[in-house]
Each structure stands twice: as C-alpha cells, then as structure tokens.
N, C-alpha and C positions, 0 to 999 in steps of 0.2 A: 283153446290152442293145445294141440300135443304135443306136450315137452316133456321129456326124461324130467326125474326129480333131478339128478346129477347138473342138469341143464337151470332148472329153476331154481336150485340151492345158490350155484354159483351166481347167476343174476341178481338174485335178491342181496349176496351180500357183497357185489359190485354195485348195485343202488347205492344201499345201506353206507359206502364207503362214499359214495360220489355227493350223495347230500349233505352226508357229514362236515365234508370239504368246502360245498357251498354255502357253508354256515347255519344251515336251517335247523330251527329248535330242534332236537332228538324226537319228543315225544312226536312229532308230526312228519318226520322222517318214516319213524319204526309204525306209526300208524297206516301213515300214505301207502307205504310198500305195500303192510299187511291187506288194505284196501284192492290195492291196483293186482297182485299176485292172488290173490284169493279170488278176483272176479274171474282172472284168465283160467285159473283150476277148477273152480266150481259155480262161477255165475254169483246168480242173484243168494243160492243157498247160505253163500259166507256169510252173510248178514247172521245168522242165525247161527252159526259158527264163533261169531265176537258177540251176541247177546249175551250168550251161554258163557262164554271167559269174561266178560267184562262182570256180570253176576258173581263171579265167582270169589273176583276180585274185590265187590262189596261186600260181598258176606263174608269174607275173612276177619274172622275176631283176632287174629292176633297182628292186624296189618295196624288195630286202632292205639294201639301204643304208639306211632310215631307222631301221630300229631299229637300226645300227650307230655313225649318226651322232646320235642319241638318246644311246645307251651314250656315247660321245665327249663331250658337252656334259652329259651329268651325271658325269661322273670331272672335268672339267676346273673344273666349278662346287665340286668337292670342292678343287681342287689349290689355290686361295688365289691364282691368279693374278691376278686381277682387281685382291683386294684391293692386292698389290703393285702393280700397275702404276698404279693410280691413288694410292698413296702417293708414285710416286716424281714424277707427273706431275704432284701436286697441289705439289710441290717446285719444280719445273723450270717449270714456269706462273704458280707462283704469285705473283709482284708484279705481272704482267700484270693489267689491270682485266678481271674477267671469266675469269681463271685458270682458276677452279675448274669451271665453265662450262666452258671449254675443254677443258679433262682430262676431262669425263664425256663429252665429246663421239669425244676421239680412245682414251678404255679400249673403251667404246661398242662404235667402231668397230672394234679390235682384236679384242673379245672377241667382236664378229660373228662373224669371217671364222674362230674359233677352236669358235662351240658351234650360232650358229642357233635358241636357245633364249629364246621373250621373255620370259617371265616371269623364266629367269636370272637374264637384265641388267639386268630393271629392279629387279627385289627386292636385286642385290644391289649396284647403282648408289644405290640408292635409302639402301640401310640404309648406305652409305658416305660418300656425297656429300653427303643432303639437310641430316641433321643439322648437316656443315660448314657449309654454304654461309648457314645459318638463322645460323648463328654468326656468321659474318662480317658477316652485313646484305643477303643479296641478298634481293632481291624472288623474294615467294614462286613469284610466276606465272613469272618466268624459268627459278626453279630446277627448278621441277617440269615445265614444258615440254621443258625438255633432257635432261630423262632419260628422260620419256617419249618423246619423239620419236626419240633417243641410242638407247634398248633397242630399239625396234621395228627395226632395222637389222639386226638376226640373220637376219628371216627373207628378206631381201631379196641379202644378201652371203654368197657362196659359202663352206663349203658349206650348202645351205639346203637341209629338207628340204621345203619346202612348191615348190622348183625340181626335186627328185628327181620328187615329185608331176606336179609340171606337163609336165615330159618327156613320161613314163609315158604323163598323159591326152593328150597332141596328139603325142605318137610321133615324139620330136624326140630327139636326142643330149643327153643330161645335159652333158657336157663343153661344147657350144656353149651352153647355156641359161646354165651356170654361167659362164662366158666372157662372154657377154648382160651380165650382171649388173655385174659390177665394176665399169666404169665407171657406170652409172647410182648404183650404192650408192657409191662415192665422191665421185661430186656431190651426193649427196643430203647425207653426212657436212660434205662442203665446204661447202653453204649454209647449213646449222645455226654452224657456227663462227664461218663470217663475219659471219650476222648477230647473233652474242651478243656478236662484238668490236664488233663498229660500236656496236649498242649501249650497251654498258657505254663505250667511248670514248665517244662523246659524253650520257652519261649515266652516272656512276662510281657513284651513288647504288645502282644496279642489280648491279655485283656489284663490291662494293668487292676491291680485292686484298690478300694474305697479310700480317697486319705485318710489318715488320723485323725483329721480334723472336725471332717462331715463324722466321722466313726464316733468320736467322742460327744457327739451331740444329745446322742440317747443314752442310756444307763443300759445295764442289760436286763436289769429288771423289767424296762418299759419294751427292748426288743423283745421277750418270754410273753409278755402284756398282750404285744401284739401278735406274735405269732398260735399263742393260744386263740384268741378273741378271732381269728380269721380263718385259724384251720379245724374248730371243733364243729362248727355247723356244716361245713361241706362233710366231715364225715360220717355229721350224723345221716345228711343225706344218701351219701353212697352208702351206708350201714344198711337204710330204709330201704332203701330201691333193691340192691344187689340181696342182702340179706336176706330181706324177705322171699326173692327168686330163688336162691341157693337151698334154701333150709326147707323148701318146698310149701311158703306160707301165702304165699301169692303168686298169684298168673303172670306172665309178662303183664298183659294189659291192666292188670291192678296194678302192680308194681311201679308202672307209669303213673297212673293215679299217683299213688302214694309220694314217689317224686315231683309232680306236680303242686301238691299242697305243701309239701317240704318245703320247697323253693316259694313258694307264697307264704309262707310260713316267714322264710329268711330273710325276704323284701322287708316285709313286716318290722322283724326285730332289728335290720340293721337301720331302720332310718329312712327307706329309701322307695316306700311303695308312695306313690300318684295314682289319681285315676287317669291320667293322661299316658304315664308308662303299662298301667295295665291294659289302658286302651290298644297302646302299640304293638304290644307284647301280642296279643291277642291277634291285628292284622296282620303281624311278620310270620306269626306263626300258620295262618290261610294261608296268607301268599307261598311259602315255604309247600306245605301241605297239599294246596292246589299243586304245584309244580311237580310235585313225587308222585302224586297220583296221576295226573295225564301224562308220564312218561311211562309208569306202568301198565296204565290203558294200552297205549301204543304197543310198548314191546307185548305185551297179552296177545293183540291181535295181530303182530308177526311173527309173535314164536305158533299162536296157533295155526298159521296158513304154514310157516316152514314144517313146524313135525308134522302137519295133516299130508304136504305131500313127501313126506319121509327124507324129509332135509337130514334129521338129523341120525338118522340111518346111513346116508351117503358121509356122510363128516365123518361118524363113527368105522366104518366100512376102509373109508380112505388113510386115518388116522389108524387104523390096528394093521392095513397092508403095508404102512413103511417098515412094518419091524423093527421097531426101534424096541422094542420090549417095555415093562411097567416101567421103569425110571426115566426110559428116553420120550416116551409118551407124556410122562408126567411133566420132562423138563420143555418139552415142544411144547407143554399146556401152558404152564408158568410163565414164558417167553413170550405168548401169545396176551396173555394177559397185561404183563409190563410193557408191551408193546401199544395195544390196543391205548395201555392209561395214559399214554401222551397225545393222544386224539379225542377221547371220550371219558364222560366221568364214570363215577363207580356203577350210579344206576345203571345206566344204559350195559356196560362192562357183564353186571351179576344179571340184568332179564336175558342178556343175548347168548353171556355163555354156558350159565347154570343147566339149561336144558341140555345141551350138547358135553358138556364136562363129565354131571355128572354119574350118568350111565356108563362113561368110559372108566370114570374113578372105580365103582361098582364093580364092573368087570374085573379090572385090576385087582380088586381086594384091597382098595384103599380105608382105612376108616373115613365114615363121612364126615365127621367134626371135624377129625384133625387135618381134613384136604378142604372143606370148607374154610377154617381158621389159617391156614395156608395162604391160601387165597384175598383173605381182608389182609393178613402181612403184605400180602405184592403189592395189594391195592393200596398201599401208604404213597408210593411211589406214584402211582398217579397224579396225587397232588403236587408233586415239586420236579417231574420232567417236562422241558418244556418240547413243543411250542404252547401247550396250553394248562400248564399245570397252575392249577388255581391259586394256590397260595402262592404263586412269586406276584400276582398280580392284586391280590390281594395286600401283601406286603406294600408292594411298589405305591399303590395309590393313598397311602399314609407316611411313606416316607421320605424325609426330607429331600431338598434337592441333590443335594452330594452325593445322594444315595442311588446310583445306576442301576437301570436291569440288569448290566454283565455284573454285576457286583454280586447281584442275586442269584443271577446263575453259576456263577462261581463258587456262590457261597455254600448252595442248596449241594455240588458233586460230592463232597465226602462226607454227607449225611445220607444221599441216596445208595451210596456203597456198606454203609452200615445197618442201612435199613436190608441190603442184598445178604449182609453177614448174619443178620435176625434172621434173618428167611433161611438160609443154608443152615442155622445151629436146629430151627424149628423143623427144619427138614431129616436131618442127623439125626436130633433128638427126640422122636416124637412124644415122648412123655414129658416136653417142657407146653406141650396142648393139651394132653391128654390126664394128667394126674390129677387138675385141679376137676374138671367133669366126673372124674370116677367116685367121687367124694361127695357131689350134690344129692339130695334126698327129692325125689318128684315123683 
C-alpha cells in the first residue's frame, strides 16, 4: 500500500493505543503491529528485517545482567532481610512521631539499592508495616502512601534493571547511568521522610509513635544487635555490585554475577536457604525474565518497521516545527512520558520512546545520562498513577479489609507531587545526576 510515513506513523501509534486499551499483553501488541505495518511497507522482506533485530537482541552482553540481577532479588526476597531490618528500625525509630513511617521509608531504601524488584518491596513492606502502623493509629492514607511510594524506589536505585535496560536502548555505559541515579533515588528517599516527619510532628494524630511499653522490651544494646546483624550484609552487597561497577573492576554483567552469589551467599548465612526456595527463586526469575524479553522482541520489531519507514523522522520533524524551543520540547517530552506511565509500564514506555527521544535530546544538546536519568525519575510515577499504577494494586491485594483503593489513591497524591519536586530539583540542578558519573573510573 502507499502511504506517507506521516500516515503510517500515526496508525501505528493509534493501533498501539487501541490494543493497549483492549487489554492485550504489550509484548504481542508492539509485536502484531510491527508484523501487520511491516508486511503493508515491505512484504515478505520484514521477516528479514526482525531476524536481523531480534539477533541483535540476543547477542547483547549487557542485556544478560537482568536475569542475573532478577536471580539476586528473588534469593535476597527469600533471605528475610527485609524482615529484620525493619524489626530493628521499627525499634530504633520508634518513639519518634512517625517512626514507623520512617523505617518503611529507610528498609525501602535499603532494600532498593539490594533487589530492584517493586512488587518485592511493597508486598513485603506491606505485609510487615501496614498491619503495625493500623495498630498504632496512623492514618490510613499516610501509611499506605509510604510504602507505596518507599517500594517504587527499587527500580530507580542501582542496581536497577529497568537502568540495565535503558543503557542498552540509548548506548550509554551502565556504570554512568547507575552512577546518574544515586543521587536522584536518595533525594527522592530524602523527600518522603522529611515530609512524613514534619507531618506527623506537627500532626502526631497521623502516626502516633511506639508506646513505652513495647519500647521497653528490648535494651538498646539488642536494638544496635539487631540493626548491625541486618544491615552489614546488604551493604556488603551493594559495596560488591556497585563497587566493583564504579571503581571500573567489573562489567555490568559480572557485576551481576557477583550480586548473585552475594545474595546466595546471604541466604546461606542467615538461615534461610532450601532447595525448595532456591527452586522457586530460580522459576520466578524465568518467568520474570521470559516476560522482559518477549516485550523486547516485540517493541524490536515495531520500533524497527516504525524508524524503517521514517516514523521517527516525522515525530522529530513535527516536535521541532512547534517551536516550543530546548525546554518546551523537553517539557512536552517529560509530559508525554508521565502521561503514557498511567497506561503502560516502564518497558514498554523506554522501547517505544528511547528511539524517538533521544535524537531530539541530541539535537538539543542535552547530556545523555543526565536526560536518560531524567527519565527513570518520571518513570517513578508510573508505578503509583492510577488507572493502572502497579503498586496500588500491588498494595491493595495484601491489605487488610479496612484498607480501600481510594485510601490508596489518596495516599499515593502527595508522594507523586514530591516525586514531580525530585524531578524539577534534578531538572534545575543538573549536577545532582551528573557529579556522581564524573567521578566513575571505566
């Protein structure tokens, strides 16, 4: 058929939007399309078109970290550290107003930088925290805001595979992307804290803190006891992993290794390895693994029929004739993306826009890290805008009855306005991305 690319760009992501809607897997959306547009452009040839991407996609060595760093955060989701670190933090916090708050915020963050995995953290933030915190008297919408907002932190704080991802698609160093990140994912951590303290201080009704009583049960000897004994191995792990990336000692893909045996390592010493959980460990991390890779297959063979027929020429084309200039171009980018994460998850979000973004970044004179690193901060947001933000539903289906969806959507709005204030300080400031990469050795 002859069709302007102008013509076939816009179909394809009026498809794109229409199956989305209809529920259908992504990977077999972004696949179907690239199928059904490729035969109308070129025939039988596209076949030969997706052999050539889809190879391209296996032989990517640095794609094999993710099921490594998958295998790593479900051994570590076995190893029970979680559980301890937040028993010893809900100790150590807890007379503070908003204690317990506090501690889902800083396990949260710890158990980021240790799996990268959201549903983890929140299911098991969730199954640990919510029940206390209901106990005590906090407000529903507090408690459940913080752990939603607390668990979405994995995938934003190194190592992260949805940053493995993002290298891969814009052809950047994994060590500087991971680098990128740190500091953005600890102001993000930082602004949640501060505002649950300020809160609950000038509001105690919101999360009353620990009696004297349950307080008095431990010594503080045995709280120090415990928060040593739960928080020196996760750091040796992130030491290992991050560490070795940083200091230029290992490859991403090794580096995954090395976090892998860490956390087998950790199982080990806490008590807590089975061959029954390493069994599982093993299947969740396929299944997981399988799912990342056929929606990459997919989007592979519709970004390569869209750029083949100059889709992404016509985007770029159309995008630079609003005249909006580098900032209002960047702010229509940003917009489009926070937009998109209430419909589609990350993956789908980095195969579909990376091609089209970031030649327009380019142009601009954007740096690539720090407009990549950009980017995973908006994408925080996808997880807790609804209609299909994964962690309220995640949340929802472990938590009590009492405990309402609008409680959750209510809870999650003024963590997503601070995840918007991350995003505008990272925007502002670009060397809250940029300083900690300038400093890696690779």
């Amino acid at each position: 058929m002859d069709l302007s690319p102008e013509t076939l760009s816009l179909l394809m992501f009026i498809g794109l939007f229409i199956g989305i809607f209809m529920g259908h897997p992504l990977a077999f959306v972004l696949g179907g399309l690239g199928v059904f547009f490729g035969w109308i452009s070129w025939g039988p040839d596209m076949f030969s078109l997706f052999i050539n991407r889809i190879y391209g996609v296996m032989d990517n060595y640095v794609l094999l970290a993710i099921p490594l760093f998958i295998f790593m955060a479900q051994l570590l989701d076995r190893s029970g550290v979680a559980d301890d670190l937040f028993v010893a933090l809900r100790y150590l916090l807890g007379t503070l107003k908003g204690g317990i708050g506090l501690a889902v915020i800083l396990v949260c963050t710890i158990f980021a930088a240790c799996t990268g995995i959201i549903g983890a953290s929140i299911v098991t933030m969730g199954l640990l925290s919510l029940p206390m915190m209901l106990k005590y008297g906090y407000d529903k919408q507090l408690a459940t805001g913080a752990i939603c907002a607390g668990g979405t932190l994995g995938i934003l704080i190194p190592p992260s595979i949805m940053l493995v991802m993002m290298a891969s698609e814009a052809s950047l160093s994994v060590g500087r992307l991971f680098a990128g990140a740190v500091v953005p994912g600890v102001l993000l951590a930082s602004l949640y804290l501060i505002y649950i303290a300020v809160r609950c201080f000038t509001n105690p009704k919101l999360g009353p803190p620990m009696s004297q009583e349950e307080y008095s049960k431990v010594s503080m000897g045995q709280i120090m006891k415990m928060v040593f004994r739960s928080l020196v191995p996760p750091m040796i792990l992130v030491l290992g992993v991050l560490g070795s990336l940083f200091f230029g000692i290992a490859t991403p893909t090794e580096a995954s290794g090395v976090g892998a045996f860490l956390a087998f390592c950790m199982v080990i010493a806490y008590g807590k390895f089975t061959w029954r959980g390493l069994y599982e460990a093993v299947v969740s991390t396929a299944k997981t693994n399988a799912m990342v890779i056929m929606v990459i297959v997919g989007a592979t063979c519709f970004t390569g029929v869209f750029l083949g027929i100059g889709g992404d020429q016509v985007v770029t084309e159309f995008v630079l004739s609003l005249g909006l200039g580098k900032w209002g171009t960047f702010a229509v980018m940003m917009l489009i993306v926070f937009i998109l994460g209430a419909f589609i998850d990350w993956i789908g979000i980095v195969l579909i826009c990376f091609p089209i973004f970031i030649p327009i970044a380019k142009q601009f004179g954007f740096d690539p890290v720090w407009f990549v690193v950009i980017i995973a901060v908006n994408l925080q947001s996808s997880f807790l805008t609804p209609p299909f933000g994964y962690a309220l539903f995640y949340l929802k289906g472990i938590a009590p009855p009492e405990v309402t969806l609008v409680d959750i959507y209510k809870g999650i709005v003024p963590f997503i306005i601070l995840m918007l204030i991350g995003l505008t300080l990272c925007t502002v400031f670009p060397d809250l991305v940029l300083w900690l990469p300038s400093l890696i050795v690779e």
